[in-house]
DRENPA-3360 file (N, C-alpha, C; in nm, 2 decimals, always signed):
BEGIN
1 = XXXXXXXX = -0.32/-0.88/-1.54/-0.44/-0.92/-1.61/-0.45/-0.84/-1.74 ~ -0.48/-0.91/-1.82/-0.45/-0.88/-1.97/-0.56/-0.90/-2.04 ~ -0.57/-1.01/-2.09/-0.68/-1.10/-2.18/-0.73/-1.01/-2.26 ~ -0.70/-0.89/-2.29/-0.79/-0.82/-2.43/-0.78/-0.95/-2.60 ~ -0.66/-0.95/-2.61/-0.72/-1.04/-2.77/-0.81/-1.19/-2.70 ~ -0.82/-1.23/-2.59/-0.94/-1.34/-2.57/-1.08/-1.28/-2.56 ~ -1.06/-1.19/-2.47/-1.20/-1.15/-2.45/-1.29/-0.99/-2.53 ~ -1.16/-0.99/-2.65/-1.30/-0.83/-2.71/-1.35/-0.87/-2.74;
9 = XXXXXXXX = -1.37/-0.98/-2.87/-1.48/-1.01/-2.98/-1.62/-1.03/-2.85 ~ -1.55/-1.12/-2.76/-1.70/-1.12/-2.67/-1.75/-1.09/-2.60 ~ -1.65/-0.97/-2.58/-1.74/-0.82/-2.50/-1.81/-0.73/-2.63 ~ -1.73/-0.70/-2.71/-1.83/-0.68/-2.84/-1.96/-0.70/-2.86 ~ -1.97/-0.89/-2.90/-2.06/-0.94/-2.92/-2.17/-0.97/-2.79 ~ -2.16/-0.96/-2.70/-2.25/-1.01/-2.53/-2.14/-0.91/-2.43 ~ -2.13/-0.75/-2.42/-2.07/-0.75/-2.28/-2.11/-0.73/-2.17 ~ -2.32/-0.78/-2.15/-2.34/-0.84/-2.03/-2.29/-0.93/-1.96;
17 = XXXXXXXX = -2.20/-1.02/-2.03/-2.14/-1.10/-1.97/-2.02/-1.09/-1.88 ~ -2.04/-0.96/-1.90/-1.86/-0.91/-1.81/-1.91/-0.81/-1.73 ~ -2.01/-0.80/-1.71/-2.05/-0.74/-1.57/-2.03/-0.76/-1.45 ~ -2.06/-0.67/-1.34/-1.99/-0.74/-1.20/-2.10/-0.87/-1.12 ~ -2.08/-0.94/-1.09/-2.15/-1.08/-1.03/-2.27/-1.03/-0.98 ~ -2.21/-0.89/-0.89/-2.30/-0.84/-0.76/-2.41/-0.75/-0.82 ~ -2.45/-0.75/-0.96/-2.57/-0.64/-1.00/-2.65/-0.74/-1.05 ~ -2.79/-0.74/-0.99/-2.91/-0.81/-1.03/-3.00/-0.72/-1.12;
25 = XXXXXXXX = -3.10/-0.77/-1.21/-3.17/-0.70/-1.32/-3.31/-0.81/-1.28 ~ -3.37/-0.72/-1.38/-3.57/-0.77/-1.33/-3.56/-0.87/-1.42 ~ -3.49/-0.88/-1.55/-3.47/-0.95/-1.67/-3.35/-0.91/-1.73 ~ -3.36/-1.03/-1.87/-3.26/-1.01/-1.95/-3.25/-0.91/-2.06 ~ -3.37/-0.84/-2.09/-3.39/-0.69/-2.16/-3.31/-0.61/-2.10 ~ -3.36/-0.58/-1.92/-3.32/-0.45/-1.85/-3.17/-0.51/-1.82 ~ -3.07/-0.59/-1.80/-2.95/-0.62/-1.78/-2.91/-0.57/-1.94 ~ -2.93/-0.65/-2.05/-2.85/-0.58/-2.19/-2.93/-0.40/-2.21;
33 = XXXXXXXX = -2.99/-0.35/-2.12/-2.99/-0.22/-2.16/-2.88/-0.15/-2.10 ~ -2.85/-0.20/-1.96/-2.76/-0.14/-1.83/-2.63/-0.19/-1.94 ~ -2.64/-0.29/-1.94/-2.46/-0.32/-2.01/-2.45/-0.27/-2.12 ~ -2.55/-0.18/-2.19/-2.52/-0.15/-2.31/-2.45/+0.04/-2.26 ~ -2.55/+0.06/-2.17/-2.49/+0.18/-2.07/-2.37/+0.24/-2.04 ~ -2.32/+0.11/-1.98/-2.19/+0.04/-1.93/-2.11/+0.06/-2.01 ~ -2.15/+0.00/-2.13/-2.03/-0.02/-2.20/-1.98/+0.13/-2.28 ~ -2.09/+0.24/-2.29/-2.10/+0.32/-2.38/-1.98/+0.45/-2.28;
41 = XXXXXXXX = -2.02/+0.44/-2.17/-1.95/+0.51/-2.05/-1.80/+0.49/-2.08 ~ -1.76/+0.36/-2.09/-1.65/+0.33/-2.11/-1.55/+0.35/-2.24 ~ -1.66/+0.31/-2.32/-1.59/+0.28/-2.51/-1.67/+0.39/-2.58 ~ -1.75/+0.45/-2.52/-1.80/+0.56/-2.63/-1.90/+0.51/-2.76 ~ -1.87/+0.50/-2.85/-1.89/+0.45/-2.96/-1.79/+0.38/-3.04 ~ -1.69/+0.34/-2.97/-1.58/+0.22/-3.03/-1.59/+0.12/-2.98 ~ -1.52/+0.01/-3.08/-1.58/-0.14/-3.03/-1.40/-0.19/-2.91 ~ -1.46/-0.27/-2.79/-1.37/-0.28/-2.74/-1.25/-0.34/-2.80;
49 = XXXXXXXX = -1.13/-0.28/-2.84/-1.03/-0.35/-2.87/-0.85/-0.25/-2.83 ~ -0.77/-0.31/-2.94/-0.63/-0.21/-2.91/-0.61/-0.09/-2.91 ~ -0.72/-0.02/-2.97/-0.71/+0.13/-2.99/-0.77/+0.13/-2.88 ~ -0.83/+0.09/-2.73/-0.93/+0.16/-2.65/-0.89/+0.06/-2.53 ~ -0.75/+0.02/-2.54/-0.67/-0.09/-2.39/-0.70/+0.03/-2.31 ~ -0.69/+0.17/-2.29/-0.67/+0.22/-2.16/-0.81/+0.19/-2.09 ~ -0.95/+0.22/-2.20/-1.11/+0.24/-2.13/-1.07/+0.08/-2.08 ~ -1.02/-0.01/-2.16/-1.06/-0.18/-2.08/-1.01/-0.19/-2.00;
57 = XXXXXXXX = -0.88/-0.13/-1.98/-0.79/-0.14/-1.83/-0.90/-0.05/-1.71 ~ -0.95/+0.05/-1.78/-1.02/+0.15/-1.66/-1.17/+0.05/-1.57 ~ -1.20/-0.05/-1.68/-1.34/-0.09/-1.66/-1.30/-0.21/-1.59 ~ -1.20/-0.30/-1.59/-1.23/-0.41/-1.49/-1.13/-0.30/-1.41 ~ -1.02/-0.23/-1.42/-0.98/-0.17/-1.27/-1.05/-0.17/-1.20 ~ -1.20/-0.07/-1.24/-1.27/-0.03/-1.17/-1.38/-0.11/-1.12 ~ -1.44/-0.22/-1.18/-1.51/-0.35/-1.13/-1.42/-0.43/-1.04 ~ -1.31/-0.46/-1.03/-1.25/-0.56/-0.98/-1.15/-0.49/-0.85;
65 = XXXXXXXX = -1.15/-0.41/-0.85/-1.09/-0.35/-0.72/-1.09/-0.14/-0.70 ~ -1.11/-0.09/-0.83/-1.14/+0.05/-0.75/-1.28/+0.09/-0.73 ~ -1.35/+0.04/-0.82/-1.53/+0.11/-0.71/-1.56/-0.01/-0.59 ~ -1.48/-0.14/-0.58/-1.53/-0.20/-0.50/-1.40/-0.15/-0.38 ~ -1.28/-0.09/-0.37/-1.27/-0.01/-0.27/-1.35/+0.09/-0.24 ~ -1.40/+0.17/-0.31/-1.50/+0.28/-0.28/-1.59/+0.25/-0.22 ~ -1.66/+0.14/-0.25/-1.80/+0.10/-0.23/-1.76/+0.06/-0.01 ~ -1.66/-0.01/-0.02/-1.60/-0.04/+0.10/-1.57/+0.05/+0.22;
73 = XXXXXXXX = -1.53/+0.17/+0.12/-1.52/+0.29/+0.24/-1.67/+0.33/+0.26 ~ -1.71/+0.34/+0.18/-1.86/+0.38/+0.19/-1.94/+0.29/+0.34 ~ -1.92/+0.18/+0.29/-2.03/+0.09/+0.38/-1.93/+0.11/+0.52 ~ -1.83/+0.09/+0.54/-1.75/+0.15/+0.64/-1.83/+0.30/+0.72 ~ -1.83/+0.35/+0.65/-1.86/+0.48/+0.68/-2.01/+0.50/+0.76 ~ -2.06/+0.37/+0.66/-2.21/+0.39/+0.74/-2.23/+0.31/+0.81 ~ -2.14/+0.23/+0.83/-2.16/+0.15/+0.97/-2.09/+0.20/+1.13 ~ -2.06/+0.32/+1.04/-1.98/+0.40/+1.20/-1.86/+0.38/+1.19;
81 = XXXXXXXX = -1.77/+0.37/+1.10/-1.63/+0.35/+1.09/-1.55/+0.47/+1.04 ~ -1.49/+0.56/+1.13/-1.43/+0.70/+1.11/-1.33/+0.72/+1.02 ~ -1.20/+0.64/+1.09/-1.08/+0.66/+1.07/-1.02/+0.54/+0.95 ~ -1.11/+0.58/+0.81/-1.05/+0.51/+0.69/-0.94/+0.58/+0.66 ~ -0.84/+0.54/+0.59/-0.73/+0.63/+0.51/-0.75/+0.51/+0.36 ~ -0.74/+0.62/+0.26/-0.81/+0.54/+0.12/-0.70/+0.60/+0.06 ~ -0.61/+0.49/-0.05/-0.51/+0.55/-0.09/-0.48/+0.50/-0.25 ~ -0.42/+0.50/-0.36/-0.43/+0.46/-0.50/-0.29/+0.44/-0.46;
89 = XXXXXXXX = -0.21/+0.30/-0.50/-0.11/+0.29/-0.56/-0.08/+0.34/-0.73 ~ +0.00/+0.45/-0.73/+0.04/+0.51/-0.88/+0.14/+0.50/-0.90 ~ +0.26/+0.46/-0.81/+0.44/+0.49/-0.89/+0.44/+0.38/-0.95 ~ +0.56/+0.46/-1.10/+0.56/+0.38/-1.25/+0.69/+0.41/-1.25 ~ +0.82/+0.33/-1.26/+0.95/+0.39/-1.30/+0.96/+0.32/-1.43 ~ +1.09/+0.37/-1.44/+1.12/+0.36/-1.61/+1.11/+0.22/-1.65 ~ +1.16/+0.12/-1.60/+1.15/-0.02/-1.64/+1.01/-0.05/-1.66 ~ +0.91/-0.01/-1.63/+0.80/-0.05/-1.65/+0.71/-0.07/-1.80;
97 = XXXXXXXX = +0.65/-0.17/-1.85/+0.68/-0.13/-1.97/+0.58/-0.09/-2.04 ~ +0.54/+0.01/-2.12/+0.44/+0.08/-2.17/+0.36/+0.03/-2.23 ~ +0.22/+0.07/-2.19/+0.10/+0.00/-2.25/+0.11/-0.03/-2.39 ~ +0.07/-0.14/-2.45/+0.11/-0.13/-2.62/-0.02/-0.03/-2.61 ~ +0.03/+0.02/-2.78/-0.07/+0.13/-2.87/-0.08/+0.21/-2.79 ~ -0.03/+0.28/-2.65/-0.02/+0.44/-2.61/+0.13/+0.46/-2.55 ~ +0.14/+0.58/-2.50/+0.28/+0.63/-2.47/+0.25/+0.64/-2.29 ~ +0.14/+0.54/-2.23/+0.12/+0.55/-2.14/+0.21/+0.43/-2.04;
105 = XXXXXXXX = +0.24/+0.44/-1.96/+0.27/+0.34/-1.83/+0.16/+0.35/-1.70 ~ +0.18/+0.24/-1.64/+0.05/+0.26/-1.55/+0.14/+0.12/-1.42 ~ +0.07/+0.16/-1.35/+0.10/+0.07/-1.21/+0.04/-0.02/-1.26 ~ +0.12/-0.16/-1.20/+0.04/-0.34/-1.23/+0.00/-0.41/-1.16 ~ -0.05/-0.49/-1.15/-0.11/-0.58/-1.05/+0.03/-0.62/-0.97 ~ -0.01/-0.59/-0.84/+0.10/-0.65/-0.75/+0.19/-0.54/-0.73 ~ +0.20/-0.42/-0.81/+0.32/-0.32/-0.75/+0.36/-0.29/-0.65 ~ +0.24/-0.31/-0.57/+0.26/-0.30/-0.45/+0.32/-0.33/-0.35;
113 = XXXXXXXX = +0.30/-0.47/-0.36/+0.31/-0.56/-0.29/+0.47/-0.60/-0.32 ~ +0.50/-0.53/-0.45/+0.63/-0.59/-0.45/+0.73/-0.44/-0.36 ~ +0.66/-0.32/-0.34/+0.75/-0.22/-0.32/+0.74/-0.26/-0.16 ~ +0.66/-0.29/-0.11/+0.69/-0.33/+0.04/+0.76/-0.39/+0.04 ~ +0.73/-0.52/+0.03/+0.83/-0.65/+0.02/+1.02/-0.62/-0.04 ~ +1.05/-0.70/-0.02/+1.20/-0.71/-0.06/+1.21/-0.77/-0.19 ~ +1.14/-0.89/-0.19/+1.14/-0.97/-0.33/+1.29/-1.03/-0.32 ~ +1.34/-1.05/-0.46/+1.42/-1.14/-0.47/+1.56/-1.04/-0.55;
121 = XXXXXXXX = +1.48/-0.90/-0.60/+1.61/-0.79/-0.65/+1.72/-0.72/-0.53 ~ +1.77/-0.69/-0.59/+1.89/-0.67/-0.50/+1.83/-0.47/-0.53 ~ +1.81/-0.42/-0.40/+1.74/-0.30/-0.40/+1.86/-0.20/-0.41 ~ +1.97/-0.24/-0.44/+2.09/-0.12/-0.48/+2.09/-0.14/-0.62 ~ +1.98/-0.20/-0.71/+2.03/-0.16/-0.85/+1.90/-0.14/-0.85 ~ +1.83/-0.09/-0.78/+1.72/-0.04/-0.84/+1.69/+0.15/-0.85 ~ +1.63/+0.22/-0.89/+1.64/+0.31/-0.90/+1.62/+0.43/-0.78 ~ +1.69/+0.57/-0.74/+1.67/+0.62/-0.63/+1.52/+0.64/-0.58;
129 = XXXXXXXX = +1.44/+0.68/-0.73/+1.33/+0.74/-0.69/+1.22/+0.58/-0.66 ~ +1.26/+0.46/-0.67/+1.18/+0.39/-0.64/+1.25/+0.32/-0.51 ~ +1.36/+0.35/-0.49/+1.39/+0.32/-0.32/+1.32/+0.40/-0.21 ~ +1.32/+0.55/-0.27/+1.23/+0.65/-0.19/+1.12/+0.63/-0.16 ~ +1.03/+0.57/-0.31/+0.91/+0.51/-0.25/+0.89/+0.45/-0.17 ~ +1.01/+0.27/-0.21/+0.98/+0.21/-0.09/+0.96/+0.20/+0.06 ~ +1.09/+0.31/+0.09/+1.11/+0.37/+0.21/+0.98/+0.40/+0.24 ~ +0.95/+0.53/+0.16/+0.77/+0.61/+0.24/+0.68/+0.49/+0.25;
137 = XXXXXXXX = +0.66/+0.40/+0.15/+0.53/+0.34/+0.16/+0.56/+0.23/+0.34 ~ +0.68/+0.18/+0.35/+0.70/+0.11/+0.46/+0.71/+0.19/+0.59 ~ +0.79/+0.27/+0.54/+0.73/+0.37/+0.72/+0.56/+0.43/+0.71 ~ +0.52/+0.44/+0.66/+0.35/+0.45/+0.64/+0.27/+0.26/+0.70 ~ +0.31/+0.22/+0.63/+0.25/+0.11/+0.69/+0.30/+0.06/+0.82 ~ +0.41/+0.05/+0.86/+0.49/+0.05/+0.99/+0.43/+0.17/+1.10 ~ +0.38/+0.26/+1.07/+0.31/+0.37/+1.14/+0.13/+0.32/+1.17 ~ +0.08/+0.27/+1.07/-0.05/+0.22/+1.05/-0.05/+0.14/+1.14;
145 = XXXXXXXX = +0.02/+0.02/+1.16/+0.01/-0.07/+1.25/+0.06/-0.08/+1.41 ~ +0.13/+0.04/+1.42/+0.20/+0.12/+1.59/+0.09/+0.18/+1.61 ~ +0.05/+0.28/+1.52/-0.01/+0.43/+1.61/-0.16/+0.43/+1.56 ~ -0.22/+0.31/+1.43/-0.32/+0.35/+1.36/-0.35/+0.49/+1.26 ~ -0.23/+0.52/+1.26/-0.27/+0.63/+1.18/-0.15/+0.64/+1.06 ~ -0.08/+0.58/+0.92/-0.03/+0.65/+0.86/+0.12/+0.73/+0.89 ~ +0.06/+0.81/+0.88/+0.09/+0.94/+0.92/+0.05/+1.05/+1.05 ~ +0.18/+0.98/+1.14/+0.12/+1.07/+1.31/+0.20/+1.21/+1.29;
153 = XXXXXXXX = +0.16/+1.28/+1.38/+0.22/+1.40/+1.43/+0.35/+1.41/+1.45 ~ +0.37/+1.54/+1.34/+0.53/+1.57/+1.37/+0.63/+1.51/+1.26 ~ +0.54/+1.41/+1.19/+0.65/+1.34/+1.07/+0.62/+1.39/+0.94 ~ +0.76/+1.37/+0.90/+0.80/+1.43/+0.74/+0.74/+1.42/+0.64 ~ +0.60/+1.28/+0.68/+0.56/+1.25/+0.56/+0.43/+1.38/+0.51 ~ +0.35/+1.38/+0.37/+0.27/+1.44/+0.37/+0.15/+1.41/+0.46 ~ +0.09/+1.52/+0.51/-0.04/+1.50/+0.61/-0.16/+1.39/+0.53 ~ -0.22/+1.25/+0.60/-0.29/+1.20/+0.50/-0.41/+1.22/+0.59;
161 = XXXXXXXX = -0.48/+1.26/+0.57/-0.65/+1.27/+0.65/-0.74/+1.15/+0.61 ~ -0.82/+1.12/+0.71/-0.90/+1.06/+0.69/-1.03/+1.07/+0.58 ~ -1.08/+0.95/+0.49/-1.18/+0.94/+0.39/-1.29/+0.98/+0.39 ~ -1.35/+1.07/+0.31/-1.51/+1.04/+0.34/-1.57/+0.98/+0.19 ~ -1.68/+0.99/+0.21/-1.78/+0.87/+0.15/-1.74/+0.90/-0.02 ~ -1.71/+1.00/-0.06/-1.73/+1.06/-0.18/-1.54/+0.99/-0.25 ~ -1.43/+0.97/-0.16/-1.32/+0.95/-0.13/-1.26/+1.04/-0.16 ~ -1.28/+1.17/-0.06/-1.20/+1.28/-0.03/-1.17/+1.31/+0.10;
169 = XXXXXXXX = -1.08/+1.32/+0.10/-0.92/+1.28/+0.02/-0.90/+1.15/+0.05 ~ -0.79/+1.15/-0.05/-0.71/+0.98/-0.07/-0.59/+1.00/-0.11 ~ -0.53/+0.96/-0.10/-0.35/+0.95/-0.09/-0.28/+0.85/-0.23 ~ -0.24/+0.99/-0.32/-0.22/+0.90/-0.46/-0.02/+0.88/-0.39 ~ -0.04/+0.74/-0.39/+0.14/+0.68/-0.39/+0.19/+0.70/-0.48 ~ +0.24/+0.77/-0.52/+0.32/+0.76/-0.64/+0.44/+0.87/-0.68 ~ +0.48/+0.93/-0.73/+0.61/+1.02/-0.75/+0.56/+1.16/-0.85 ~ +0.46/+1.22/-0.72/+0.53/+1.24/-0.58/+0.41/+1.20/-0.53;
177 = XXXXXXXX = +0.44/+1.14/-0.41/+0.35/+1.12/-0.31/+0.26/+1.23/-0.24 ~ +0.15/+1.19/-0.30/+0.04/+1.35/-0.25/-0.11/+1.31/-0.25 ~ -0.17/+1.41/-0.19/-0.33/+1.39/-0.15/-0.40/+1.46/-0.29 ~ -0.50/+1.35/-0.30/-0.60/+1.41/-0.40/-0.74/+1.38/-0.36 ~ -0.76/+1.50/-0.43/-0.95/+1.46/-0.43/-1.03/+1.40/-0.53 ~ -1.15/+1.31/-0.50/-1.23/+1.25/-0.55/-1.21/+1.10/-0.63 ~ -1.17/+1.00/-0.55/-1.15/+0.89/-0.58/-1.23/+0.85/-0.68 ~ -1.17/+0.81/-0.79/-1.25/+0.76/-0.90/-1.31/+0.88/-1.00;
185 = XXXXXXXX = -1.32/+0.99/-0.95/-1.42/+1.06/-0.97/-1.53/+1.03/-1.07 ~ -1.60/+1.10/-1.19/-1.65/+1.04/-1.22/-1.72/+0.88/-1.24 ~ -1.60/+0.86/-1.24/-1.62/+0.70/-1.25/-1.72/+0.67/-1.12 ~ -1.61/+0.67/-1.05/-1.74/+0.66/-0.91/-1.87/+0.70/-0.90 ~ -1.86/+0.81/-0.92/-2.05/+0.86/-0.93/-2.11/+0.80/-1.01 ~ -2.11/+0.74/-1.16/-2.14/+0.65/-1.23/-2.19/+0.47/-1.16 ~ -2.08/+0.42/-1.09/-2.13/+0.33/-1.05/-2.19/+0.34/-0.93 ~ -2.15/+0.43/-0.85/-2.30/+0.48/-0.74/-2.44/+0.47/-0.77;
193 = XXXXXXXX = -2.44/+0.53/-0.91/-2.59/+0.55/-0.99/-2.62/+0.42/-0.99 ~ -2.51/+0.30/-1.04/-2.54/+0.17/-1.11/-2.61/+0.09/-0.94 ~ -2.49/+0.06/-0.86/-2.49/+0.04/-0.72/-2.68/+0.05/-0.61 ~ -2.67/+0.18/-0.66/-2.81/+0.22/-0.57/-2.89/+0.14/-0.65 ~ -2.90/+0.12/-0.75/-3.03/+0.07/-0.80/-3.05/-0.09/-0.83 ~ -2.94/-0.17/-0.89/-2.91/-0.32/-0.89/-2.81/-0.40/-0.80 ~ -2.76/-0.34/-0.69/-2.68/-0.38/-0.64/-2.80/-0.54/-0.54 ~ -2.73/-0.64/-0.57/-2.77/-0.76/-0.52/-2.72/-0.78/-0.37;
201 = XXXXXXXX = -2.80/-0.76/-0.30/-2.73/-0.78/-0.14/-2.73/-0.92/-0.13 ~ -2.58/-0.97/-0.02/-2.57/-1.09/+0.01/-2.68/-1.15/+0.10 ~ -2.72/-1.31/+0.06/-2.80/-1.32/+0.20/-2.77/-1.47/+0.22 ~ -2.83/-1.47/+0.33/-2.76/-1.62/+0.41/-2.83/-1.73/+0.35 ~ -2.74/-1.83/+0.30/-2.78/-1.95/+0.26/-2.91/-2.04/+0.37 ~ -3.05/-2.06/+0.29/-3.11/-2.16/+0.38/-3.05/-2.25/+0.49 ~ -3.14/-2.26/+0.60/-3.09/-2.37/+0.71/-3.12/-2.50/+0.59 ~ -3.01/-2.57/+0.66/-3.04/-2.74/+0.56/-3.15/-2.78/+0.62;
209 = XXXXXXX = -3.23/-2.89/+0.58/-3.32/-2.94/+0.56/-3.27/-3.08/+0.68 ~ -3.34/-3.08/+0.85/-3.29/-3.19/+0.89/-3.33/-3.31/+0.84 ~ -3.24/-3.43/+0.86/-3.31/-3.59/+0.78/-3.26/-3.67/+0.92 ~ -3.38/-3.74/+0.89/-3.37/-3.88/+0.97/-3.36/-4.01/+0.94 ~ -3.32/-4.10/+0.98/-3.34/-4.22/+0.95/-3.37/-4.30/+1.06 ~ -3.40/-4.38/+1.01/-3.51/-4.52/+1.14/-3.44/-4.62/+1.12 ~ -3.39/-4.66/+1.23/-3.29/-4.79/+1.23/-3.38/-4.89/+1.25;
% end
């Protein structure tokens, strides 16, 4: 997911419009004050564009899949659900190719899913240290689904504990595979703030309306 040269000018010009679906406002004043919030958290005082790809990668990461994992473990949590393990896919090997305008590389959509998987490469030309991954990430999930846990007793891998609300600890994948604290960090507490106060709860669509007809 890309789309920066379609979508700056009109995050620029309207980026209430790129807010997440799930936050309600009393009006259209108090929604362009929150996304002006939003946006400032993110871009500072720069206008969204190529000098500031990493804040735009950080802002839908974080709307479209990392505060809404958080938010996930959270409601888990309070619905009486103990034994989360919350984890960031991070390994980046060399083929990967570097964000334009920084010297950064970053995990992509689907990395994941391709290091489990086999795919269609031939995994002897691929590199040691991302064979190693693949190995750990698949006996971790092969364990997950035997024992429920990761990571049982007595194995090589690093100890992964279970999540709490704040997402400490979480299990960064990547090289080297290790436990960190505070998922999202700031970031998270930021949309916590946003969360508690507009967050739109789902609710059940009206019963239909029964109809009759008279033959």
């Amino acid at each position: 997911m890309h789309h920066l040269g379609i979508w700056k000018d009109s995050m620029n010009t309207k980026f209430s419009d790129f807010l997440p679906v799930d936050l309600i406002f009393r009006n259209n004043d108090e929604r362009e004050i929150i996304s002006k919030k939003i946006k400032e958290f993110y871009f500072g005082d720069q206008p969204v564009g190529e000098e500031t790809i990493l804040a735009y990668f950080d802002y839908f990461g974080d709307i479209m899949f990392g505060y809404s994992s958080l938010r996930s473990v959270q409601l888990h949590l309070e619905a009486g659900h103990k034994q989360i393990y919350l984890y960031e896919f991070s390994f980046v090997d060399d083929n990967v190719p570097v964000i334009p305008n920084t010297n950064e590389r970053r995990a992509q959509h689907c990395s994941q899913t391709m290091a489990v998987l086999e795919g269609r490469v031939d995994e002897e030309t691929l590199s040691e240290e991302y064979r190693n991954l693949k190995s750990t990430i698949r006996e971790m999930w092969t364990n997950f689904a035997i024992h429920g846990t990761p990571v049982p007793e007595n194995s090589s891998l690093p100890t992964w504990p279970t999540t709490g609300a704040d997402g400490t600890p979480y299990m960064s994948i990547g090289n080297p595979v290790e436990i960190k604290e505070t998922f999202l960090g700031e970031r998270g507490r930021f949309w916590n703030k946003i969360y508690e106060k507009y967050y739109s709860a789902p609710v059940a669509p009206p019963t239909p309306q029964a109809y009759h007809s008279e033959l």
